[in-house]
C-alpha positions in Angstrom: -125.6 -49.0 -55.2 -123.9 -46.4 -57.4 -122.7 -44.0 -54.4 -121.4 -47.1 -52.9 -119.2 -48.1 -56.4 -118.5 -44.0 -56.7 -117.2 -44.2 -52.8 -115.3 -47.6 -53.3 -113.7 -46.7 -56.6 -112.9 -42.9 -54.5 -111.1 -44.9 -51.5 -109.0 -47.0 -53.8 -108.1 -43.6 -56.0 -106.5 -42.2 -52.6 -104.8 -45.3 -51.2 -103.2 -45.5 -55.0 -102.3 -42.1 -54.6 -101.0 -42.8 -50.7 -98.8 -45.7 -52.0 -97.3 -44.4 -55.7 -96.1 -41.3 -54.8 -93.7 -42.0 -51.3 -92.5 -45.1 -53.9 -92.1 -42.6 -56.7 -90.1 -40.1 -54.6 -88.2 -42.7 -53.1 -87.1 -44.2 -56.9 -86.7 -40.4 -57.9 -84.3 -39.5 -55.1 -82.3 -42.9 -56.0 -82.4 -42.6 -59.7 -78.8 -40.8 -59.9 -77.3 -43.2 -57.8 -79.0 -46.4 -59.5 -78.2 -45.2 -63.2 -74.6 -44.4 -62.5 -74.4 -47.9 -60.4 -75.8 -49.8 -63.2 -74.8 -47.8 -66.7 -70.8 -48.2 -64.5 -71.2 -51.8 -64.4 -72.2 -52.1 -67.8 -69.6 -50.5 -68.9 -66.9 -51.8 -66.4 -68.7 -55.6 -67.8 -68.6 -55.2 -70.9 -64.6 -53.6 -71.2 -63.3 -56.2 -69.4 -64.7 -58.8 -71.4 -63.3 -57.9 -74.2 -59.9 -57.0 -72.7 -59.9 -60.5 -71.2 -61.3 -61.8 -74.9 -58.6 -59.7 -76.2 -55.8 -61.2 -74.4 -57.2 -64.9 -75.0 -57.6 -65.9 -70.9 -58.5 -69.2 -71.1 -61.7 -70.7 -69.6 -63.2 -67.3 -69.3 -67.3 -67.3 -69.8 -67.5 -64.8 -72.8 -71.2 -64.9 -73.1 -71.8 -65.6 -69.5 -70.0 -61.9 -68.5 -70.9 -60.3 -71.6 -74.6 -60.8 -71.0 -74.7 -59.9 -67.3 -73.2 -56.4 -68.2 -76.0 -56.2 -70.4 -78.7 -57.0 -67.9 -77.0 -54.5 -65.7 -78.0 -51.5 -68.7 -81.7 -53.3 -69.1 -82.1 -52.8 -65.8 -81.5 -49.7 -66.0 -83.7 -49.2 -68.6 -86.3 -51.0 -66.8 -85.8 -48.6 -63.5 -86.7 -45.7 -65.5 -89.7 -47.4 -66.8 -90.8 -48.0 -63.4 -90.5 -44.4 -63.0 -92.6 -43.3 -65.5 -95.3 -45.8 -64.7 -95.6 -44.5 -61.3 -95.5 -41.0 -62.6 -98.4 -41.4 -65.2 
């Protein structure tokens, strides 16, 4: 029973291995072109919500604007986390 859980526990160790690393070289190769995407729209967000704040535009969502720039940089953040799961 022990070579069977030793095998089983072996199998799964490879087809881990066969499925983190193509997705890890995949995120890798992206990982310029994500974190400039992202960490751009942050910034691009969060400047022109204050411009338009600045200027007074009425009926314009503030908080609504402000906080999707923001969960453009956590995602970011997140993506590298990701990344440094997959590479542990």
């Amino acid at each position: 029973m022990t070579s069977l859980d030793s095998y089983a526990r072996l199998c799964a160790r490879i087809l881990w291995h066969g499925v983190r690393l193509p997705t890890l070289l995949f995120l890798v190769l992206l990982e310029p072109i994500v974190t400039f995407v992202l960490w751009g729209l942050a910034l691009l967000g969060v400047l022109t919500t204050l411009f338009y704040r600045a200027i007074g535009m009425p009926h314009f969502p503030f908080w609504t604007m402000l906080g999707i720039s923001l969960l453009s940089a956590a995602a970011s953040v997140v993506y590298q986390g990701l990344i440094r799961l997959l590479e542990a």
